[in-house]
C-alpha positions in Angstrom: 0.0 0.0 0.0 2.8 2.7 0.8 4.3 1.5 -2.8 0.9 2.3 -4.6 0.9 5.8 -2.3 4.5 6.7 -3.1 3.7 6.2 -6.8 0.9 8.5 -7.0 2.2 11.1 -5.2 5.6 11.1 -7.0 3.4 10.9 -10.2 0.9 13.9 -8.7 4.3 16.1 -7.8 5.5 15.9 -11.5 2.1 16.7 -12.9 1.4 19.4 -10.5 4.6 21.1 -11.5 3.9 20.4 -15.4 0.6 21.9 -14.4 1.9 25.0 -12.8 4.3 25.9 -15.7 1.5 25.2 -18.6 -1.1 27.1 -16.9 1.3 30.3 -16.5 0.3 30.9 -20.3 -2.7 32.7 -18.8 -0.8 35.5 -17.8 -0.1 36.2 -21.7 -3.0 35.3 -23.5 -6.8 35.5 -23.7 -9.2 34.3 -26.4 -12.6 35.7 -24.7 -11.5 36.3 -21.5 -11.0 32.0 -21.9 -7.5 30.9 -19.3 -6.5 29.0 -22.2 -3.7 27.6 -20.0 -6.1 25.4 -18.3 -7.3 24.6 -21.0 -4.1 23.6 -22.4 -3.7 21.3 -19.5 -6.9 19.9 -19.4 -6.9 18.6 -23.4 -3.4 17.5 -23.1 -4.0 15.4 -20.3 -7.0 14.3 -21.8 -4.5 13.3 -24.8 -1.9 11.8 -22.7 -4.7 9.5 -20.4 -6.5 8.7 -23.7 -3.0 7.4 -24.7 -2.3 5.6 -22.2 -5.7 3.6 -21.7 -5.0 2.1 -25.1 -1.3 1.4 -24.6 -2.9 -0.4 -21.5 -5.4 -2.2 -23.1 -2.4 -4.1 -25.4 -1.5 -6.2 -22.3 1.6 -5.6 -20.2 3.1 -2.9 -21.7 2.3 -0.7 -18.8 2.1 -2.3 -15.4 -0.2 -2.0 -12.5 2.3 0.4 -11.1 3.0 2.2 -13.9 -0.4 2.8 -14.5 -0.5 3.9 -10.8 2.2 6.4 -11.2 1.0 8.0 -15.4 -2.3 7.8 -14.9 -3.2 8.3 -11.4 -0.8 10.4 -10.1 0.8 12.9 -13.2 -2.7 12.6 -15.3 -4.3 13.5 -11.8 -1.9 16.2 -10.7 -1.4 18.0 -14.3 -5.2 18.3 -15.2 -7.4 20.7 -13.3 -11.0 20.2 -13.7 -11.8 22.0 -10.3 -9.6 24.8 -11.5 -11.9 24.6 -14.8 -15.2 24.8 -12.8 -14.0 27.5 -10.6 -12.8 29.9 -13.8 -16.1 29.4 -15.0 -18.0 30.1 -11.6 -15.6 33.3 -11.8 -16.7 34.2 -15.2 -20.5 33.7 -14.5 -20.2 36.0 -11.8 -18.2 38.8 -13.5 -20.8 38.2 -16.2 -19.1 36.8 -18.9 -21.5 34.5 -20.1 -20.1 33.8 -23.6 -17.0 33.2 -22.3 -18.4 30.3 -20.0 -19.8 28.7 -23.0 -16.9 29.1 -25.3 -14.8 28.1 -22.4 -17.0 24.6 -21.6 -18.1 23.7 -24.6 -13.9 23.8 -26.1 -13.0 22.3 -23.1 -15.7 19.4 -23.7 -15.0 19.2 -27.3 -11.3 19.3 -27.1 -10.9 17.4 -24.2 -13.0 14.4 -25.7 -11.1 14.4 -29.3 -7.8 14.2 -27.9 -9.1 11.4 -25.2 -9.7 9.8 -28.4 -7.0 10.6 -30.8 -4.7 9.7 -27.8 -6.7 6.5 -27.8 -6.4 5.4 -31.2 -2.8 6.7 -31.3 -1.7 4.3 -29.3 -2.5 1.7 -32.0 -0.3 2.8 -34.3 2.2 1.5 -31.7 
């Protein structure tokens, strides 16, 4: 059990530091008052995760621990889906209402094709 902890914290340390540095692109751009950092993050690790459920569907490529450690822990620490819903909450209560849908329905959209394309990317493995 302290293994399987150790791994998903290392894991969550690396991706909460990949996180940090990604979403900083916030500071420099805006498309409608969007944080297209976190959005970065969150279709990237939607990419990365989508990638590695196929790889993991091949067999042993990637082992229990591994698994622990990629998907858990740095998929878990570098994507930020309560820093999503809290930007939007923000949004909605400065009153930018366009942006909340611009900013969901990308994140929903986006996030979901690169799940996928991660997914079948694995494949050509």
């Amino acid at each position: 059990m302290i293994k399987q902890i150790l791994l998903v914290g290392a894991g969550g340390f690396i991706g909460s530091i990949a996180r940090f540095f990604v979403s900083r692109i916030d500071i420099h751009y805006y498309f409608f008052s969007v944080p297209v950092g976190t959005l970065i993050v969150n279709v990237l690790g939607s990419l990365v995760i989508g990638f590695l459920v196929g790889i993991s569907e091949k067999g042993t490529v990637l082992t229990a621990d591994m698994r622990l450690l990629l998907m858990v822990g740095l998929c878990g620490g570098f994507t930020t889906f309560s820093t999503f819903t809290s930007e939007n909450l923000a949004l909605m209560h400065s009153g930018q209402y366009v942006s909340v849908i611009i900013y969901t329905g990308l994140s929903i959209f986006l996030g979901f094709l690169a799940v996928y394309l991660g997914y079948v990317s694995s494949n050509l493995l």
